[in-house]
C-alpha positions in Angstrom: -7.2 -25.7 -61.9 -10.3 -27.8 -61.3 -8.0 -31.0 -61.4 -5.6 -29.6 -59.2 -8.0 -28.4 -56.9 -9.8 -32.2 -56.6 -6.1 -33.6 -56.1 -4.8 -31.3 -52.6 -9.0 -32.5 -51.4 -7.6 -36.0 -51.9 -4.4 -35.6 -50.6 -5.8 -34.1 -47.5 -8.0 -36.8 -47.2 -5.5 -39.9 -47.7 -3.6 -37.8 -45.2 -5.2 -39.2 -41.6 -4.6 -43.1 -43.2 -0.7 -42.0 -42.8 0.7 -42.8 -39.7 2.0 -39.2 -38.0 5.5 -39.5 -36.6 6.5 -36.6 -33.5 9.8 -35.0 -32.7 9.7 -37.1 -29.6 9.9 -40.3 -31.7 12.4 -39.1 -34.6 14.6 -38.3 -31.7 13.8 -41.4 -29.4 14.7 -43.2 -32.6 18.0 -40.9 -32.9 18.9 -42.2 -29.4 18.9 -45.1 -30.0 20.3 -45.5 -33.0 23.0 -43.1 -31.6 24.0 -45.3 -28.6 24.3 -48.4 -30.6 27.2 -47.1 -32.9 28.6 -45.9 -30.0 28.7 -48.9 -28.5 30.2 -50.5 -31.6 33.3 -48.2 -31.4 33.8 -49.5 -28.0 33.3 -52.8 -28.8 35.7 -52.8 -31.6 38.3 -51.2 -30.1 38.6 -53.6 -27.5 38.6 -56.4 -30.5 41.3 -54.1 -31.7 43.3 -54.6 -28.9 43.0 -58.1 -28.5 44.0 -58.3 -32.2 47.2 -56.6 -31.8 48.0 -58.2 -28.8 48.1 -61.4 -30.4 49.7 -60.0 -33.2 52.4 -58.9 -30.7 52.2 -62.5 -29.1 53.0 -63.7 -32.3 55.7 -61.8 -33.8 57.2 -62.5 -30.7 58.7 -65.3 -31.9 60.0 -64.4 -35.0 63.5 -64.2 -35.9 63.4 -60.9 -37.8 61.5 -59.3 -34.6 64.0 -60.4 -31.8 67.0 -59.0 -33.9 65.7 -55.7 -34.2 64.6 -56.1 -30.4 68.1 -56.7 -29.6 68.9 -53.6 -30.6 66.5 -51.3 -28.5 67.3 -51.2 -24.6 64.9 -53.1 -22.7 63.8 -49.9 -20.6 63.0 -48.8 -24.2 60.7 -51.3 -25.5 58.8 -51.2 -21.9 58.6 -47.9 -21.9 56.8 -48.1 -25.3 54.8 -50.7 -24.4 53.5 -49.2 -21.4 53.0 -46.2 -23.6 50.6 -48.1 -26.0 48.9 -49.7 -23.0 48.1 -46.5 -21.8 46.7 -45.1 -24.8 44.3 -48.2 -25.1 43.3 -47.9 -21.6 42.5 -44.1 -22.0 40.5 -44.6 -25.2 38.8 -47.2 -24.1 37.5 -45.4 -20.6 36.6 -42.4 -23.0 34.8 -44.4 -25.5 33.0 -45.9 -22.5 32.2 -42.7 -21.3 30.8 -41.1 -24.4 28.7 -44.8 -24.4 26.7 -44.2 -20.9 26.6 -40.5 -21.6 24.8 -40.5 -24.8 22.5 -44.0 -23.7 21.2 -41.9 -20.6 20.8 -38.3 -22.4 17.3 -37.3 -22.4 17.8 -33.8 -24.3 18.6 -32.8 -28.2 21.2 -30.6 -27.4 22.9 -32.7 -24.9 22.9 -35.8 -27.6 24.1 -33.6 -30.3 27.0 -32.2 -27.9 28.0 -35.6 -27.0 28.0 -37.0 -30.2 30.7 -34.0 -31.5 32.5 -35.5 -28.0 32.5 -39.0 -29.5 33.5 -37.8 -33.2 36.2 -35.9 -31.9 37.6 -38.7 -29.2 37.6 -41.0 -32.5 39.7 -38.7 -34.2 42.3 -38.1 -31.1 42.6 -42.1 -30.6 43.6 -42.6 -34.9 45.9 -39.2 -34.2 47.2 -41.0 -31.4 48.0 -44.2 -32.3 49.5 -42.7 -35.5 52.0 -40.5 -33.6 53.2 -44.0 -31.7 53.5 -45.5 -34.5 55.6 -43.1 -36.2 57.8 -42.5 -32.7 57.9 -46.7 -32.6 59.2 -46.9 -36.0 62.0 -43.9 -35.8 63.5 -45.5 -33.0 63.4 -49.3 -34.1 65.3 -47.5 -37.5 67.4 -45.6 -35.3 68.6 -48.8 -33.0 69.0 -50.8 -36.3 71.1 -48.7 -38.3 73.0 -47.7 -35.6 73.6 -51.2 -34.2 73.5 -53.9 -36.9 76.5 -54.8 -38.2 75.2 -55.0 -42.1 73.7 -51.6 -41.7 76.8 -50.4 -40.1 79.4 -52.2 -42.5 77.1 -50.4 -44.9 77.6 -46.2 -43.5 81.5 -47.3 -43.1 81.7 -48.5 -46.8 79.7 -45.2 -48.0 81.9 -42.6 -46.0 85.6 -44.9 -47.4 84.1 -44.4 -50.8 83.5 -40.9 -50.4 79.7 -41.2 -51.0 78.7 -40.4 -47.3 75.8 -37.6 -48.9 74.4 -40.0 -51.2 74.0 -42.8 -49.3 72.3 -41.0 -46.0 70.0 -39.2 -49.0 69.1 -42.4 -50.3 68.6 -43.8 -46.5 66.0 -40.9 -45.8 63.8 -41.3 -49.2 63.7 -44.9 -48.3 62.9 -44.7 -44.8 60.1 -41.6 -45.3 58.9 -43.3 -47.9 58.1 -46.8 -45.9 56.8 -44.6 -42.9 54.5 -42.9 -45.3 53.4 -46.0 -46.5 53.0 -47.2 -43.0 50.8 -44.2 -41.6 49.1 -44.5 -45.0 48.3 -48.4 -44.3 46.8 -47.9 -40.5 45.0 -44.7 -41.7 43.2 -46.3 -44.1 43.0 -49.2 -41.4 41.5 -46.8 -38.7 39.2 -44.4 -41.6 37.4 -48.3 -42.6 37.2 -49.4 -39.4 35.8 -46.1 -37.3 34.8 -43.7 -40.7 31.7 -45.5 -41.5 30.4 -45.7 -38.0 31.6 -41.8 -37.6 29.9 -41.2 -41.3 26.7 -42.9 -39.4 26.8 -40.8 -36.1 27.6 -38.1 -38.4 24.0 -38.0 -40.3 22.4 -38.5 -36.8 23.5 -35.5 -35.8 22.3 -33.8 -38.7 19.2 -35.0 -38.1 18.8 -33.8 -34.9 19.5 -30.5 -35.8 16.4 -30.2 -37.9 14.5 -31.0 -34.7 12.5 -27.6 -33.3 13.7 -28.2 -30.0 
């Protein structure tokens, strides 16, 4: 016990050589570190939609792209385009938002409230783009099968031979299995891109609930 007792006397007094750090600066720090992931979501989603622009721009020009283009009105495809611009232009004045609202926050529970806002705008942009995706890939299916004349030499052939059942069957486990893997693809695209700075933003905000505020 005598050891003991001699140890906690020189903890206490090794303790005023430690530097002491406040609430105040854990959550100043918090802030901070708070606003900068923020601001890299925005950041990278406009880098995201300069990407797929140009990845637009380019396809643009293949052969493969303008046949299936053919197919789909051209109310269609602007319709859909506008659709995606929209969606990018929403985001990106929401993630803007969450940016200046969580950079000029001066309390813990506004910060922590804002940072559930930004976690959960993430998580309605990936929903979002998803959905379009899915929608954008039915309908170029839809306008190919129902207009290319391989696909459609194809459906006649199947319903002369009598295997009509079989061959709409095989159609839908090979087009639900390519959308799968196509949702799987820009969800794992989306989760590597925005999960870690969510995962970051995340442990912030359990931080900031330990504060006594």
């Amino acid at each position: 016990m005598e050891e003991l007792d001699l140890l906690k006397k020189d903890w206490k007094k090794a303790e005023k050589f430690f530097p002491t750090i406040s609430e105040a600066d854990i959550y100043a720090m918090l802030h901070k570190k708070s606003s900068s992931i923020v601001r890299w979501i925005l950041i990278i989603s406009v880098l995201e939609f300069v990407f797929f622009l140009s990845l637009t721009l380019f396809l643009n020009g293949n052969a493969g792209t303008r046949r299936i283009e053919n197919y789909i009105s051209p109310t269609t495809m602007i319709a859909m385009t506008v659709v995606d611009y929209l969606i990018m232009a929403y985001f990106f004045y929401r993630f803007y938002v969450n940016y200046q609202k969580i950079s000029t926050t001066d309390r813990v529970q506004n910060l922590m409230a804002n940072i559930l806002k930004t976690r959960k705008t993430v998580s309605n942009y990936i929903f979002s783009k998803i959905v379009y995706i899915v929608c954008l890939f039915i309908i170029m299916c839809t306008a190919f099968f129902a207009n290319d004349p391989e696909a459609v030499d194809l459906v006649q052939k199947s319903e002369a031979t009598g295997h009509m059942g079989e061959f709409y069957l095989l159609l839908a486990i090979l087009v639900l299995a390519s959308l799968g893997l196509l949702i799987l693809a820009f969800w794992l695209f989306y989760k590597l891109i925005y999960g870690l700075l969510l995962k970051r933003l995340y442990k912030n905000y359990q931080e900031l609930k330990k504060i006594d505020f």
